[in-house]
N, C-alpha and C positions, 0 to 999 in steps of 0.2 A: 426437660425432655428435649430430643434431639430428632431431627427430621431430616433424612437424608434424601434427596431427590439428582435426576438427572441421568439415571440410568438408560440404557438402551443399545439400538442396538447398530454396529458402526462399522465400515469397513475397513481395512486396514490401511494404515497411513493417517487415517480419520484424526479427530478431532472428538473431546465432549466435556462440558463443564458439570462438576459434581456442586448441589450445594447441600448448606447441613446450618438448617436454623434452629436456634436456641430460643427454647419459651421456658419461662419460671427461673429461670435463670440468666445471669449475663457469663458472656466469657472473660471478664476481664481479668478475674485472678487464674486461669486456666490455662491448659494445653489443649489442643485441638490436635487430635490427630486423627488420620486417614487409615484406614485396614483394610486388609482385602484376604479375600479366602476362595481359593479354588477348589474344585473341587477334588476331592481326596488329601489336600495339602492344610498346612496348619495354616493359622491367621496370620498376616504377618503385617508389619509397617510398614504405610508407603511415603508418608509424608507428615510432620507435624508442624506446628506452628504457637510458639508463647506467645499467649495473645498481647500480654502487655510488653514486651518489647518486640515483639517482631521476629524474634529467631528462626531461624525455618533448620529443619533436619529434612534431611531426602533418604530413603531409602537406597540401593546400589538399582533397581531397579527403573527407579523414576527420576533419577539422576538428570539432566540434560534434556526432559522430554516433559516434565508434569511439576506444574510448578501452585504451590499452597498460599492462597491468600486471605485477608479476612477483610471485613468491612463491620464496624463497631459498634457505625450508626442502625445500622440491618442486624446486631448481632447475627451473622451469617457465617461462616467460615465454605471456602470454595477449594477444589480441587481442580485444576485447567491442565488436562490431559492430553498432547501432540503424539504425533507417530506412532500411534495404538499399533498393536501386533495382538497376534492369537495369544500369546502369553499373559496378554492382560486381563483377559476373561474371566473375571471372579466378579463373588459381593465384595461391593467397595461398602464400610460400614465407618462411620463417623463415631468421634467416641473425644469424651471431655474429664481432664480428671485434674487435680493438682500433682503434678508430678513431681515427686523427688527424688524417684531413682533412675533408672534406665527409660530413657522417651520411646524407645523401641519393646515395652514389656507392655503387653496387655492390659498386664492387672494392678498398671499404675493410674487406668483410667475407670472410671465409676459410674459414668454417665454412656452410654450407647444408644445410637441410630439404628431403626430397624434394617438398616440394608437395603442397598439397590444395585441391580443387576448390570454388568456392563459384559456385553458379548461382541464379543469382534471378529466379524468372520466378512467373506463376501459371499 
């Protein structure tokens, strides 16, 4: 089970850290990644992370601004999100799977967080 927290609601330029804990499970053999879904638009990748070596994937979105970390001993996975804009306004939803095809396809992941909300307005 996956627990995503840290949503809300932020102004632009803002700052907010996403986390996403892991219970009944460890993330050791896994991928963590990050999704988001606006509204009327499809799900898509923002950022993952192989837990066991550390690899990070960024989306062209979160590039340069939002950066995916993990802590092993928390089995925890975090999302640290700089220079929010209206664009970033969607559910950010956390999501865990063995992945071995595309880290950017949905339905390589099999474990999801129920979603939390990030609004960025002033």
């Amino acid at each position: 089970q996956l627990q995503a927290s840290g949503g809300g609601l932020v102004q632009p330029g803002g700052s907010l850290r996403l986390s996403c804990a892991a219970s009944g499970f460890t993330f050791s053999s896994y991928t963590m990644g990050w999704f988001r879904q606006a509204p009327g638009k499809e799900r898509q990748l923002v950022a993952a992370i192989r837990w066991s070596g550390g690899d990070t994937f960024y989306g062209d979105s979160a590039k340069g601004r939002f950066t995916i970390a993990r802590d092993s001993a928390k089995n925890t996975g975090y999302l640290h999100m700089n220079s929010l804009n209206s664009d970033d306004t969607a559910v950010y939803y956390c999501a865990a799977g063995i992945v071995a095809g595309r880290i950017t396809n949905s339905i390589e992941y099999d474990s999801w967080g129920q979603g939390t909300l990030v609004t960025v307005s002033s």
